[in-house]
MARNU-944895 format. One record per residue (C-alpha): x negated, y negated, z negated; residue in one letter; residue number from 1. Coordinates in Angstrom, 1 decimal. Example, Ala and Ser with C-alpha at 12.3 -4.5 7.8 and 13.67 -1.06 7.14 Angstrom:
// residues 2
<X = -12.3, Y = 4.5, Z = -7.8, residuo = A, num = 1> .
<X = -13.7, Y = 1.1, Z = -7.1, residuo = S, num = 2> .
END
This chain:
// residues 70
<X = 27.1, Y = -36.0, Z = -71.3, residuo = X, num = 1> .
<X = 24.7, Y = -33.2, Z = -71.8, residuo = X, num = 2> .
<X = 27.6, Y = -31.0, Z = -73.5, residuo = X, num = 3> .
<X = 29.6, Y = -31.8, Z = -71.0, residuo = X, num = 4> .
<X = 27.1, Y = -30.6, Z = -68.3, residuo = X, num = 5> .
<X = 26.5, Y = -27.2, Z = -70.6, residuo = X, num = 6> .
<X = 30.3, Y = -26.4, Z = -70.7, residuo = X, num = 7> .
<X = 30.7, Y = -27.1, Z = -66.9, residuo = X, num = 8> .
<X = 27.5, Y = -24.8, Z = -66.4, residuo = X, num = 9> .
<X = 28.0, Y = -22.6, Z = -68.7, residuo = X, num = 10> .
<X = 32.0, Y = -21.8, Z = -67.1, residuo = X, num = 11> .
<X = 30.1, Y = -21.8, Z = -63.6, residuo = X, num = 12> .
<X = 28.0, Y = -18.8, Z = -64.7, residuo = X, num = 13> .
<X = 30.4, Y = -16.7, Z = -66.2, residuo = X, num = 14> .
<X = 32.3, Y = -16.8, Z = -63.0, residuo = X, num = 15> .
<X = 29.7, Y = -16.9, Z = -60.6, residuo = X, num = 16> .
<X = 27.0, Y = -14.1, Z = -61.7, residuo = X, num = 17> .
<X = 30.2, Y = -11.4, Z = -61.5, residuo = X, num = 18> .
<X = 30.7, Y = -12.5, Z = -58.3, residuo = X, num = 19> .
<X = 27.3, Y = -12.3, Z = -57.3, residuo = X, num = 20> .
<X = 26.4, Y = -9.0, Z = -59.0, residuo = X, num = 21> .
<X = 29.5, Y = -7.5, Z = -57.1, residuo = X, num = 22> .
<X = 28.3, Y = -8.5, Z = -53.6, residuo = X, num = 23> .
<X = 25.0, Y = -7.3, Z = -54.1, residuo = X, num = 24> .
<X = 25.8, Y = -4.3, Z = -55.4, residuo = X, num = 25> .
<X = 28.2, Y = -3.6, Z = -52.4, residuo = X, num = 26> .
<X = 25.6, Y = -4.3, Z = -49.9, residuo = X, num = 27> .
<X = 22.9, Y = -2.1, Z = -51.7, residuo = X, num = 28> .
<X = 25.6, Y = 0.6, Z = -51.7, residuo = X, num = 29> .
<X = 26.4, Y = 0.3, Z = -48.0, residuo = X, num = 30> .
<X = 22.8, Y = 0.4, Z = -46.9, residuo = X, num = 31> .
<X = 22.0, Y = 3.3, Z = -49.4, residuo = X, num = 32> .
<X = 24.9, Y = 4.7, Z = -47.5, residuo = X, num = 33> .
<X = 23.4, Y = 4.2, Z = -44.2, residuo = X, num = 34> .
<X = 20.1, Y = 5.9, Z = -45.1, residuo = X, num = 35> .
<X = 19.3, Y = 8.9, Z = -43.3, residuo = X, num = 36> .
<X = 19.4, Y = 12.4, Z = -45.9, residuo = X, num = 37> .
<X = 15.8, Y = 13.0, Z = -45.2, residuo = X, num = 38> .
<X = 14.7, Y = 9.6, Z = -45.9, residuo = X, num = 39> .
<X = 15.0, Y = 10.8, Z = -49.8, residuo = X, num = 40> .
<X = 12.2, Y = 14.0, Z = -49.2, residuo = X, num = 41> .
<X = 9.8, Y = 11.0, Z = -48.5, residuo = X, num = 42> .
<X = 7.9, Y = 9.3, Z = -50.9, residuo = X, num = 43> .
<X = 8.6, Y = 6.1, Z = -51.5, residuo = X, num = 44> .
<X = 12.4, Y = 5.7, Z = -50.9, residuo = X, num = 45> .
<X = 13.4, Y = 5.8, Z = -54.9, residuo = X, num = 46> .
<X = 10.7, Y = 2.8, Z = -55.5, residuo = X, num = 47> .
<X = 12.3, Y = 0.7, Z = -53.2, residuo = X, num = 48> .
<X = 15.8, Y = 1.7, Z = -54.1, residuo = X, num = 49> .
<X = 14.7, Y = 0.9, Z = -57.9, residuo = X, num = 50> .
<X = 12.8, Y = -2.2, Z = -56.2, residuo = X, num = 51> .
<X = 16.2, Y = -3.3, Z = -55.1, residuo = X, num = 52> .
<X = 18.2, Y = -2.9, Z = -58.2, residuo = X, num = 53> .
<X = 15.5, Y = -5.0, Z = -59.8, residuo = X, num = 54> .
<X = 16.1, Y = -7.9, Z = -57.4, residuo = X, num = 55> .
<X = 19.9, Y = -7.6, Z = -57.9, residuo = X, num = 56> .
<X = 19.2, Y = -8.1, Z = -61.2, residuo = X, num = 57> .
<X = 17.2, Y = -11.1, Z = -60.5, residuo = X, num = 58> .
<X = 19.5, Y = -12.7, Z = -58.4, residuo = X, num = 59> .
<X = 21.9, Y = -13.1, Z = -61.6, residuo = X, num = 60> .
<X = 19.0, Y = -14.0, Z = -63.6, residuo = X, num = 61> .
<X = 18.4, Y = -17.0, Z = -61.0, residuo = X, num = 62> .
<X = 21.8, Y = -18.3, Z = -62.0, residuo = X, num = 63> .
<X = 21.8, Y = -17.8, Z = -65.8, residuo = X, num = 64> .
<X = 18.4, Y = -19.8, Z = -65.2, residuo = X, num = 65> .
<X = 19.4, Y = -22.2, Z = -63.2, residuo = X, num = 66> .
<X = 22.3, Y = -23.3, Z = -66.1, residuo = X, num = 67> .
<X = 19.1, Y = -23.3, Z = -68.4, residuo = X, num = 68> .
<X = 17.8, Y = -25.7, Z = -66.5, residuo = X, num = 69> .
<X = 21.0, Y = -27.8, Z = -66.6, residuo = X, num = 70> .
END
């Protein structure tokens, strides 16, 4: 049963975190996108552009994780 539950997880992940990885990083695109040009002269808008990336990352994490779990 536990195999069972691995493969099924396992299959879930492959085709979900692609999926997931794609969205976010068309949504971080867009809104990068949407940013003003002088919003980059000002401190602080690489951290929170790197800040994003990081939880992009994080949200594939979540689901590799979550098949841990399983």
């Amino acid at each position: 049963m536990g195999g069972a539950a691995w493969i099924v997880a396992d299959w879930a992940t492959r085709r979900l975190n692609p999926q997931v990885a794609s969205a976010v990083d068309l949504v971080m695109r867009d809104l990068q996108m949407r940013v003003e040009v002088n919003a980059f002269d000002h401190g602080g808008s690489t951290e929170a552009a790197q800040a994003a990336e990081i939880g992009a990352q994080r949200a594939v994490d979540l689901a590799e994780d979550a098949k841990q779990l399983t």
